[in-house]
N, C-alpha and C positions, 0 to 999 in steps of 0.2 A: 427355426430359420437361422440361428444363431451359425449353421454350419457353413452357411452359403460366406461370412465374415473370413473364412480359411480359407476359402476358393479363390486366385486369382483370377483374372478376366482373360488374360492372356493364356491361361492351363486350359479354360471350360470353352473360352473361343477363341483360338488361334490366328495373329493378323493373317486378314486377309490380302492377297497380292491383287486383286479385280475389283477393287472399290471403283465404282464409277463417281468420277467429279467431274460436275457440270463448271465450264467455266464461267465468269460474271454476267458474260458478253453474249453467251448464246442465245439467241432467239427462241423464241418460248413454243415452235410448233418442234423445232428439234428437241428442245427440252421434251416435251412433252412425249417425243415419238419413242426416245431412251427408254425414258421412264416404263411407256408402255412393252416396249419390245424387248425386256430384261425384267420386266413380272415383276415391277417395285416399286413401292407405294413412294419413296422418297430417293433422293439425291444430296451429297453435300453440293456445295456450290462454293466457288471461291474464287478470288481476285486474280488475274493473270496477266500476264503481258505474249503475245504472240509473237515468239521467235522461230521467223521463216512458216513452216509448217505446222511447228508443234508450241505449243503452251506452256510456257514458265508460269508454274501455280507458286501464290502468293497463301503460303499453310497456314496464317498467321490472322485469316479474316476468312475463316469458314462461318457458314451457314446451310442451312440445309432448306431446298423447294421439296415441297410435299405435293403429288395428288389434288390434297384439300385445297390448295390458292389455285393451282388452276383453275378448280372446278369454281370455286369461291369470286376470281378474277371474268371466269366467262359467265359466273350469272351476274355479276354486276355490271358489264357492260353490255348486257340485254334486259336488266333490271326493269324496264318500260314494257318487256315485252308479253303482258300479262294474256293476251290472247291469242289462239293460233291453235297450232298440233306444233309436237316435236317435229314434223317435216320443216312448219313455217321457222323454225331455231336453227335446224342445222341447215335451212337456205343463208337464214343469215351469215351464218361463218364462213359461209363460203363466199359471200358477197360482201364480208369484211376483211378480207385476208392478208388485203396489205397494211389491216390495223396491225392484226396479230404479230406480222412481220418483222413488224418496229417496235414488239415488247419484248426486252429481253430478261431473262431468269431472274437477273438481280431485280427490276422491278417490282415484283412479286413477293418478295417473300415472306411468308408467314403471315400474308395479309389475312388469312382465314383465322390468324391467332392459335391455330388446333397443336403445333408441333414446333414449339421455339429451343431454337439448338444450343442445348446445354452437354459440351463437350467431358468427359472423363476419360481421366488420364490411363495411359498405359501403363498395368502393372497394380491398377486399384483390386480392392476384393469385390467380389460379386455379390455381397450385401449392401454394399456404396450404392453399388448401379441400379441394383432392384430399387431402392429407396431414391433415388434420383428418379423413375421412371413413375413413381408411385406420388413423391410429393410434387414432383412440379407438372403430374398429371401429360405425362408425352408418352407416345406411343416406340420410339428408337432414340437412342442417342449414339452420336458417335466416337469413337474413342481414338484419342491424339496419342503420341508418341512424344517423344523430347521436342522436337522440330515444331512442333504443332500440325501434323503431317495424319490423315484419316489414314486408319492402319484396319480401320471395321465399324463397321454399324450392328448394334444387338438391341434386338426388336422385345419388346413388348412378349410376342410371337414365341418369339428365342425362348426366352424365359420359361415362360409357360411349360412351352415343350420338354426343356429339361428338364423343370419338377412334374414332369408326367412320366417322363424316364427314369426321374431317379426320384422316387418319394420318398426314400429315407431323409435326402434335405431338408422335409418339412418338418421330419419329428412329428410328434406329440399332432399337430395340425391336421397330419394325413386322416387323423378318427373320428376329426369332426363333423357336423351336418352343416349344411350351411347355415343354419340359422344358428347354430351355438359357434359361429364364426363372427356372428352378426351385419352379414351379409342381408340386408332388408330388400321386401319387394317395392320393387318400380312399375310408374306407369307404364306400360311399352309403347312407344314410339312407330307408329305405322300409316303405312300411304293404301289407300283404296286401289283396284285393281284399274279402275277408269280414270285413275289421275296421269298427268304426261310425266314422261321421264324427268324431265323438267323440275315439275313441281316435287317429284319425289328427291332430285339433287338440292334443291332449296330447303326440304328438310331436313336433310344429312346436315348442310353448312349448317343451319339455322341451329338445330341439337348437338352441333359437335361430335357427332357419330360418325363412323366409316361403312355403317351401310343398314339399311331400314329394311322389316321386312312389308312384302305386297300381302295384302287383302283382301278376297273378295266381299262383296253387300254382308254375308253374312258374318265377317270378322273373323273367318275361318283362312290359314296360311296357304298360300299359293305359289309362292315364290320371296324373293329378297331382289333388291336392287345395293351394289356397293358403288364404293368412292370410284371401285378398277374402272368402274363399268364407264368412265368419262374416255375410255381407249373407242366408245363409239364416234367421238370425235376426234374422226380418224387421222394421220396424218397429213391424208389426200384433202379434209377439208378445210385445213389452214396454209395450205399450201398452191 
């Protein structure tokens, strides 16, 4: 692993010019619909002042909205609502709409605790960032420039994939089993096939996971439920 320490961040992932930053101020059904409609679990988010049309961002007070706080935000303010079907859930949202209206991005953030934004800098090596991602247990982090300005977000995801393309990174690592890695087993975390979508997004918050697999009686796999899957709370029902 020692090799990924030679690797720039900027050589392995090049800034990107399409970062989506969500402004402080935007309303959390827009936030939300971004997020969904561009396939991405997260967002930076940052302070701005609205000049005319467009948005003077303030680089300097980044944060990033996750997936996890929305879903984390909408089971807490139906937290009461322990009976019903998912029909009787998504009646509600839509018959709180002008709650949702009035929450914007910056309220939120990292209330689910799952993804707190720890920036690296432009130009760091790519063993910095692995071990950023690994000790303070987050799934992306975003990477600043001189300005304090998101130039890219490298996922968790990222990573992986690389050392799936390039195993010679790992060295010596690539011949191991998993348990002479000391990789231990876990209980696995799973929802019954009769439970509400609901009660299976309470599990995700509740284990800190981004997505659980379904079950049927017999404990045999059927399906998975993930974090994306909150795009059923579509934009039309906070809206």
């Amino acid at each position: 692993m020692q090799y990924l320490t030679k690797l720039s961040v900027d050589d392995v992932f090049p800034p990107n010019n399409n970062i989506i930053i969500l402004p402080h101020t935007m309303k959390l059904p827009e936030a939300l619909n971004l997020l969904v409609k561009n396939n991405i679990f997260s967002a930076p988010v940052a302070r701005t002042q609205k000049k005319g049309d467009y948005y003077k961002f303030d680089h300097t007070s980044i944060s990033l909205l996750d997936l996890m706080d929305v879903v984390k935000f909408t089971l807490e303010v139906f937290q009461n609502e322990d009976n019903g079907d998912d029909a009787d859930f998504f009646h509600r949202l839509e018959n709180d709409k002008d709650f949702f209206q009035n929450v914007c991005a910056n309220n939120i953030l990292d209330i689910s605790n799952s993804n707190p934004c720890w920036p690296v800098a432009s130009g760091s090596n790519l063993g910095d960032l692995a071990k950023a991602l690994v000790e303070y247990k987050i799934h992306r982090v975003p990477i600043v420039n001189k300005e304090g300005a998101v130039v890219n977000i490298i996922t968790l995801s990222s990573i992986v994939n690389l050392l799936a393309e390039k195993k010679e990174f790992l060295g010596n690592l690539r011949n191991k089993s998993v348990k002479e890695l000391g990789i231990s087993e876990k209980k696995v975390v799973s929802v019954t096939s009769n439970k509400r979508a609901v009660d299976a997004f309470h599990t995700i918050i509740t284990n800190r996971i981004s997505a659980v697999p379904i079950v049927d009686e017999k404990g045999i796999l059927v399906g998975n439920i993930s974090i994306k899957d909150i795009r059923a709370v579509s934009y039309t029902h906070l809206t």
